[in-house]
VOGU-3710 file (C-alpha; in Angstrom, 3 decimals, decimal comma):
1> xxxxxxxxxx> -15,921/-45,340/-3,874  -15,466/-41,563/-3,955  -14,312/-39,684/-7,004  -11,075/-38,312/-6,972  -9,961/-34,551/-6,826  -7,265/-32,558/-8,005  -4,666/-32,212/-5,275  -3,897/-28,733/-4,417  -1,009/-27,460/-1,978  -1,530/-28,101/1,248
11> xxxxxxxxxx> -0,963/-24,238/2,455  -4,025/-23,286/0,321  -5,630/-24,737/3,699  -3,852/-22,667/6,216  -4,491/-19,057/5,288  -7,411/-16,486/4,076  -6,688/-14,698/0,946  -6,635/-11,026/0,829  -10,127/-9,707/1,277  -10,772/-6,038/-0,463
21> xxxxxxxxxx> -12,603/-3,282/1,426  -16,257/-3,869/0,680  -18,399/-1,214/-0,806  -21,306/-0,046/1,644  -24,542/-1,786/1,659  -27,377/-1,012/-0,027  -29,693/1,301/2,208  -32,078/3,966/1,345  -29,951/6,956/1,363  -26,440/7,775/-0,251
31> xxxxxxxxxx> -22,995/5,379/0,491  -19,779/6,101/0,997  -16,920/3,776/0,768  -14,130/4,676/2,978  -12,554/1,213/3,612  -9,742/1,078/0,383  -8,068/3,960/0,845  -9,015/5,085/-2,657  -8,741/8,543/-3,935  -12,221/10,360/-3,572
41> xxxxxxxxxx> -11,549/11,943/-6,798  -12,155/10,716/-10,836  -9,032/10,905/-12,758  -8,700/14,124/-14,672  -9,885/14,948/-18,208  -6,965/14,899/-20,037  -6,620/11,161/-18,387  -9,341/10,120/-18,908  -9,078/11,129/-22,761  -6,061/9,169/-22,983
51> xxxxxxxxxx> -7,565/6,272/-21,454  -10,248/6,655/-24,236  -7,644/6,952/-26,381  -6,092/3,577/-25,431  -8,953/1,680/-25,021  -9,535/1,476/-28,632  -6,180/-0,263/-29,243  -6,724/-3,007/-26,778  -6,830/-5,378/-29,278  -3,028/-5,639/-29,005
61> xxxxxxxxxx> -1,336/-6,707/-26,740  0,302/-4,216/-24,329  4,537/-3,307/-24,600  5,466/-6,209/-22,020  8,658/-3,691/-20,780  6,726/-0,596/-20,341  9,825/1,457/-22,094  7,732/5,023/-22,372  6,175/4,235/-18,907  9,933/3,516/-17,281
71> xxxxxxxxxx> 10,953/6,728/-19,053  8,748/8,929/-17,348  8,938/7,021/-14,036  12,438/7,220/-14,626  12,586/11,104/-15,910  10,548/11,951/-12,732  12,775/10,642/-9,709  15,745/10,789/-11,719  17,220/7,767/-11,634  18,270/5,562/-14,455
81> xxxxxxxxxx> 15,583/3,493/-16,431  17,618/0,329/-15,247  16,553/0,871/-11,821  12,715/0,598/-12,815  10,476/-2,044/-12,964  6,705/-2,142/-12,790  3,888/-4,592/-11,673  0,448/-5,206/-11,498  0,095/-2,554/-8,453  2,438/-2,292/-5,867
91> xxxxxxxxxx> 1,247/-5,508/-4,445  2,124/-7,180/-7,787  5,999/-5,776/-7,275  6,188/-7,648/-3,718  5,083/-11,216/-5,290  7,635/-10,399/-7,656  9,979/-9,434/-5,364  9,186/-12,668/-3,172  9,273/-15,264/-6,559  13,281/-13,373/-6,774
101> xxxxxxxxxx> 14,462/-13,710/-4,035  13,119/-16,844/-1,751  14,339/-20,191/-1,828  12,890/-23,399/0,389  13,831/-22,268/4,114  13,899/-18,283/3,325  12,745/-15,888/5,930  10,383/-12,641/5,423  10,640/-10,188/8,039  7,594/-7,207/8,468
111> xxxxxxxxxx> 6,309/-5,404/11,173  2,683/-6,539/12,410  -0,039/-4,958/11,763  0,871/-4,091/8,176  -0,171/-4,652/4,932  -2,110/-7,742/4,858  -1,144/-8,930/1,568  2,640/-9,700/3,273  1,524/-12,792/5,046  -0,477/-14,625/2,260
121> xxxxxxxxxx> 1,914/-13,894/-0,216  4,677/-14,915/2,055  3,106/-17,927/2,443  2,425/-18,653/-1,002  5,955/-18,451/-1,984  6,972/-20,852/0,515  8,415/-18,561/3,111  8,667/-18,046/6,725  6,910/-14,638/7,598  8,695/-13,075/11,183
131> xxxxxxxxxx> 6,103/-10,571/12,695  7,464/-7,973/14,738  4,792/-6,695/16,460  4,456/-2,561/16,228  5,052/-0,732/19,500  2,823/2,172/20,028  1,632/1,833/16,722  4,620/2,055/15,141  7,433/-0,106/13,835  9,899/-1,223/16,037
141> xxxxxxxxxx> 12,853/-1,119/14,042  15,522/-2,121/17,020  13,496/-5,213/17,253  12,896/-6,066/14,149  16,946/-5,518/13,823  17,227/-8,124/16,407  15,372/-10,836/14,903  17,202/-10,507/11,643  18,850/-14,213/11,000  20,556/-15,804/8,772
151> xxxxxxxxxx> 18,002/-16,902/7,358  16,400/-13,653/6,410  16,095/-12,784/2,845  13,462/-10,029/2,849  12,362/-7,129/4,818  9,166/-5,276/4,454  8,902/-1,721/5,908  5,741/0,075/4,912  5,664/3,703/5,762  3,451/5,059/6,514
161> xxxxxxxxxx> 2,201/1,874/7,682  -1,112/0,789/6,426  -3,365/0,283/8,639  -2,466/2,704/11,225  -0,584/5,788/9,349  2,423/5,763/10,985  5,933/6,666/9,491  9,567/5,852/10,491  11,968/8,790/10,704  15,152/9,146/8,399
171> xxxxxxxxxx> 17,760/8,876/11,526  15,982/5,472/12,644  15,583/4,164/9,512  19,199/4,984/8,564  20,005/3,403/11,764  18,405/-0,048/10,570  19,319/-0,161/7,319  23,177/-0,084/8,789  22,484/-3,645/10,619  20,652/-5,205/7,842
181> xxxxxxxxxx> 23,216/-7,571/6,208  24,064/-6,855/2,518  22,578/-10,102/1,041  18,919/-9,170/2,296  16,804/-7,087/0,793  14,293/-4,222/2,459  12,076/-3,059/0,633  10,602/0,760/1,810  6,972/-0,181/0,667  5,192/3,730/0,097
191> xxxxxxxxxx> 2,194/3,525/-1,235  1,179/6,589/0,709  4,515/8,639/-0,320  2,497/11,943/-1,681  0,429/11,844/1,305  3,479/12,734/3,665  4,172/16,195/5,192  6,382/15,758/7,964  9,911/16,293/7,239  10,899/13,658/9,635
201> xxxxxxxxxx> 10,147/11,327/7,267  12,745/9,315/4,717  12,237/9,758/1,241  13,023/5,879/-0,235  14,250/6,932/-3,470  16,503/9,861/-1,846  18,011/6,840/0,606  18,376/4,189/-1,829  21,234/5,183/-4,085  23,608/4,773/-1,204
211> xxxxxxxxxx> 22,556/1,477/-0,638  22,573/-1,624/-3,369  20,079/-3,930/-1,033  17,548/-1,578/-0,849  14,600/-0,847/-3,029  11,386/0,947/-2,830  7,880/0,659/-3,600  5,684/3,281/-5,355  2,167/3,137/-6,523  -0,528/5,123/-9,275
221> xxxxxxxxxx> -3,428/3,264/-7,132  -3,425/6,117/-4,304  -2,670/9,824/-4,950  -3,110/9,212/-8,480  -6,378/8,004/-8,228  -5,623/5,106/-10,713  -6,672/2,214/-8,521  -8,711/0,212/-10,878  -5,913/0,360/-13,590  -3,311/-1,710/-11,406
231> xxxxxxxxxx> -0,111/0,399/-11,739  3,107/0,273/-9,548  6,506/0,623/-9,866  9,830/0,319/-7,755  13,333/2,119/-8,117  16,440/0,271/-6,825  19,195/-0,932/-7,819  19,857/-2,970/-11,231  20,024/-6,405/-9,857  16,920/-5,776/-8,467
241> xxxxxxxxxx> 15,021/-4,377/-10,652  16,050/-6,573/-13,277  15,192/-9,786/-10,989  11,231/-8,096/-10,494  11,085/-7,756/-14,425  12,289/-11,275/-14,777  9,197/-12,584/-12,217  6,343/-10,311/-13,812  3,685/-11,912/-15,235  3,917/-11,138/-18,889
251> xxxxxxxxxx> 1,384/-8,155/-19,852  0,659/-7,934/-16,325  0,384/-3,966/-16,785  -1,654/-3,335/-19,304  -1,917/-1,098/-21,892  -4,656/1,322/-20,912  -2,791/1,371/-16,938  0,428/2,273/-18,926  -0,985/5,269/-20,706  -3,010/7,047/-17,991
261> xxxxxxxxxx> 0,363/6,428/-15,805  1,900/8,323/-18,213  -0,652/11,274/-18,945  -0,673/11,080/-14,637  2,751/11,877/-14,148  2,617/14,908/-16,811  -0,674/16,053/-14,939  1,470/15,482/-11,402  0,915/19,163/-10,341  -2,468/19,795/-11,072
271> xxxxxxxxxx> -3,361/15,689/-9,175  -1,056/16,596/-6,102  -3,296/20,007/-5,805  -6,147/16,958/-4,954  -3,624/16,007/-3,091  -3,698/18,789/-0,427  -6,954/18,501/-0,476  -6,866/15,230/1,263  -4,400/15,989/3,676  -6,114/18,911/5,000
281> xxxxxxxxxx> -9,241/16,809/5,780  -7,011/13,659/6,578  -5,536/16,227/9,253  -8,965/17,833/9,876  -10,142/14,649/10,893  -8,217/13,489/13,078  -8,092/16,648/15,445  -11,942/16,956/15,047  -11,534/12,692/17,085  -9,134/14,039/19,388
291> xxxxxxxxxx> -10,655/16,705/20,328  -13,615/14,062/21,261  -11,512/12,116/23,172  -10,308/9,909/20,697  -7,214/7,850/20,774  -5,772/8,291/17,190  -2,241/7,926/16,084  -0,401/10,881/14,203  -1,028/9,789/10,594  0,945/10,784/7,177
301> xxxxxxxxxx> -1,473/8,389/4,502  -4,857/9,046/3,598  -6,601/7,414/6,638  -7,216/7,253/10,056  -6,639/4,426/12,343  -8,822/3,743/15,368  -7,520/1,373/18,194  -11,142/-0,234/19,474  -10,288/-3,783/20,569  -13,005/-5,925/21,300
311> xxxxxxxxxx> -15,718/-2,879/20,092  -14,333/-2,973/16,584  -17,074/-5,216/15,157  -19,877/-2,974/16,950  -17,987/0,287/15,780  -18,408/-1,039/12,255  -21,318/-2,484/12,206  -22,882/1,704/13,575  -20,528/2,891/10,026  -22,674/0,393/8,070
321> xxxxxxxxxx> -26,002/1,661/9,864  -24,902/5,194/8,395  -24,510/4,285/4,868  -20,774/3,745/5,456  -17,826/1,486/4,612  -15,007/1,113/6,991  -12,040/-1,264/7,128  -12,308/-3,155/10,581  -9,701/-5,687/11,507  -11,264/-8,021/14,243
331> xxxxxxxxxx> -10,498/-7,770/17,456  -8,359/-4,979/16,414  -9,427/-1,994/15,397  -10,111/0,126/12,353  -9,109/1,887/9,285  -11,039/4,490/7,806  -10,078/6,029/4,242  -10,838/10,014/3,755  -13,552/10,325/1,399  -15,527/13,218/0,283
341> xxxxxxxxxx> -16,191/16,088/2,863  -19,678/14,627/3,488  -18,711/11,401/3,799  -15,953/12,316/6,239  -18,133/14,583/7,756  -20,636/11,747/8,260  -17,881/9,556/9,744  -16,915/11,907/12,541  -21,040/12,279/13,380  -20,832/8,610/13,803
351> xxxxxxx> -17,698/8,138/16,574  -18,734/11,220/18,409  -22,043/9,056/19,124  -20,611/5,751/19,223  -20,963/4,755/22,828  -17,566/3,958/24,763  -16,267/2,353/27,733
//
């Protein structure tokens, strides 16, 4: 007679969790890690002294609202505190957002490829994810218009879109947001916001005043180099924001993430001058692969995206060889992060020799 186990949902058996870039392997010169899309950069001093600060109070528990932390998210888009909420990462905010708003029968619209988290946590809440798929690398927002149903309760659009860079332009967004019914919610998911320079592209917290359904997605992990401290936030309206402070996690943002947030955004000019640093070598990068024949779509986050197909496997596997990290997606193709100026420069030495069709 065999011993009985615990009976677990029966979607735990139908997806992959979300896998993390890996770190290099080990080999007998220096790594790089360029498959996260992490800053290359340390946080500054005066954060880290405030981290030290906070670390020896973490024997309380952290404020559960994040009042001072609101505040200066709050103070620095200028929009009311009520509009705020924060989460474990920006990723935390869209399982909030999903535990708000779907019921039994609910369907999540995203463009595909995007951020892989949407599926599994899609799933998890008991959704129906709708995959548009992206049309020359971008999303297509007229079709992802038309498959809007009844049904529908939440839209993803991530721009720039992660993997492959790409942005949506104020007049087409404005364009969609017009056909999206008032009872469904989009959600502008920018991680990547600082990283943006053309003026083309729609700044979320600019568009959603206007608009009650829509609500945007903001994060310390990127720009602000605060990745290991798990800090994002979104600004919308008060029904929503209130609804993704109702389905945190309690303490989910901890104490020590809610001080160096803070001591961040009073240190915002002197980490956006980092900033321009990576957006000169994102853009440095990607002409240096064009100009060796590379296919690589215009990109406005902090990492490239390289169409390879069935050679994404073998293109990764010649990174690794080199003492380097790179995101592949099977079959696919590849993300790589910008890193430090040898790293990068050690990527680029690797696709001009990588052997094409």
């Amino acid at each position: 007679m065999s011993t009985p186990t615990p009976r677990f949902r029966p979607i735990l058996d139908q997806f992959a969790p979300y896998k993390p870039g890996k770190p290099p392997a080990a080999s007998a010169g220096r790594t790089y890690k360029l498959s996260s899309n992490e800053s290359p950069f340390g946080p500054l001093p005066s954060v880290v002294k405030v981290i030290a600060e906070a670390a020896g109070e973490v024997n309380r528990y952290p404020d559960n609202s994040a009042a001072e932390l609101t505040e200066a998210i709050a103070a620095r888009y200028r929009v009311p505190a009520s509009h705020v909420a924060v989460g474990c990462g920006s990723v935390g905010l869209v399982q909030q957002l999903l535990e708000a708003v779907v019921d039994p029968g609910a369907e999540v619209l995203y463009a595909w490829r995007s951020f892989e988290a949407y599926p599994y946590l899609a799933d998890l809440a008991g959704a129906t994810s709708v995959q548009v798929p992206l049309r020359d690398e971008r999303h297509d927002l007229e079709a992802m218009a038309a498959a809007i149903t009844a049904a529908t309760r939440l839209i993803f659009v991530c721009t720039p879109n992660n993997p492959t860079g790409t942005v949506v332009s104020t007049g087409e967004l404005a364009r969609f947001l017009d056909q999206v019914p008032g009872d469904c919610l989009v959600v502008l998911d920018e991680a990547y916001a600082e990283y943006v320079r053309d003026p083309a592209v729609p700044d979320g917290i600019e568009m959603y005043a206007g608009r009650p359904n829509v609500a945007v997605l903001r994060t310390f992990s990127k720009a602000y180099g605060l990745a290991g401290l798990r800090v994002g936030f979104l600004v919308g309206h008060e029904p929503v924001a209130a609804a993704a402070r109702k389905t945190m996690l309690t303490f989910a943002v901890n104490a020590v993430a809610q001080a160096a947030a803070v001591a961040s955004l009073a240190a915002e000019a002197e980490l956006l001058d980092r900033v321009e640093l990576v957006v000169a070598e994102r853009d440095r990068i990607r002409a240096e692969l064009t100009g060796t024949g590379w296919t690589v779509p215009p990109t406005e986050a902090n990492f490239v995206w390289l169409r390879l197909g069935p050679d994404t496997m073998r293109f990764t596997d010649a990174c690794g060889q080199a003492g380097l990290s790179v995101r592949p997606f099977a079959g696919e193709g590849v993300r790589v992060s910008v890193g430090e100026k040898v790293a990068n420069d050690l990527f680029l030495e690797v696709a001009k020799n990588f052997p094409r069709p």
